[in-house]
N, C-alpha and C positions, 0 to 999 in steps of 0.2 A: 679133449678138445682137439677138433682139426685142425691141417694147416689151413685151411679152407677158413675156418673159425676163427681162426686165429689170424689171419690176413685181416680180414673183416675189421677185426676187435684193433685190431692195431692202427688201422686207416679209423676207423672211427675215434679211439684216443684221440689222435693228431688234429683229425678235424675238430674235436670238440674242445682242444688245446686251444683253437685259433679262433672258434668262438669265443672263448672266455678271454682271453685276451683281446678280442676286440670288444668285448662289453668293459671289460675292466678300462681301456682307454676310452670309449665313450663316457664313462662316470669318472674319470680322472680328470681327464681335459675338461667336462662340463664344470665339476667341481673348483677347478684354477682360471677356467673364464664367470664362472658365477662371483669370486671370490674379488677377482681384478675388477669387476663392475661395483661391487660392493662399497670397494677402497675408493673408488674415482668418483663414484655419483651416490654418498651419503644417506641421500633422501630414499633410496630405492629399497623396499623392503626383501625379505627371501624369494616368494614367489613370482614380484616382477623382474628380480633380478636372472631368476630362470627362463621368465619370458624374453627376456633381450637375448639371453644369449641364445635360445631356441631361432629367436627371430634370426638372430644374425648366420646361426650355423644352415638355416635353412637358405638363406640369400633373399629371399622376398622383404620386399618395400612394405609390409603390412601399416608399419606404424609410423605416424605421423612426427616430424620430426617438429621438435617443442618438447614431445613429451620426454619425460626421461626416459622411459625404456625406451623411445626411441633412438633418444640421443646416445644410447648406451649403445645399442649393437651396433650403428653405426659405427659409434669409437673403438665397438671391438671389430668390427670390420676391417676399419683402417689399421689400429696400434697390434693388432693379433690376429695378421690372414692367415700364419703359418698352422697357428692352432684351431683353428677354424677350418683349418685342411686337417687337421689330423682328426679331428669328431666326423667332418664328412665323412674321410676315410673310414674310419673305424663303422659308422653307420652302413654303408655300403656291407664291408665287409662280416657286420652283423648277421646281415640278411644274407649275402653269401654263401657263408658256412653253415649257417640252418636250414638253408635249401642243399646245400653240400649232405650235412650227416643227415635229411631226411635222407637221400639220394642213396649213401653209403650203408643206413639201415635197410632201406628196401630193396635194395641190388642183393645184399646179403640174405635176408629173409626170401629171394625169390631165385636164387643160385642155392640154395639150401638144400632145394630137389624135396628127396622122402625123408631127409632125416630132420629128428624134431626137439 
């Protein structure tokens, strides 16, 4: 292996570190705000309870409030902006770093020249 190759391979680890890590805090933080809706509003079963919080991390008014998953990501809006920041972030940073290590694959595969 080159240094050439080996540069590549190593920039591509790191980036594909900080994907995983940002997937892994988007399904943490989902999982601790599904979980805190769960505990507050009884009635909401698993899949609305994903829908609140989807709604809330996205920031859009979709749903009317009365209902409970509305009333829900409201409350998580209010009681949990910080975490609410850290799934945006993470979301952001998803998308990111998988345009990053496309970028880092193809820069690699096209600096490669004749060797194969």
């Amino acid at each position: 292996m080159s240094g050439h190759d080996l540069g590549f391979f190593i920039a591509g680890l790191l980036v594909f570190f900080a994907f995983a890590l940002a997937v892994q805090m988007r399904i943490l933080a989902g999982i601790a705000l599904k979980r805190a809706v769960r505990a507050k509003f009884t009635e909401l079963d698993d899949g609305k309870a994903r829908f609140a919080v989807a709604n809330a991390v996205s920031g859009k008014r979709e749903l009317e409030e009365g209902d409970a998953a509305g009333d829900a990501a409201q409350w998580l809006s209010a009681e949990y902006p910080r975490a609410i920041g850290h799934v945006r972030l993470a979301r952001r940073a998803t998308f990111a770093m998988g345009a990053v290590l496309l970028a880092v694959i193809a820069c690699w595969r096209l600096t490669a020249g004749g060797e194969a």
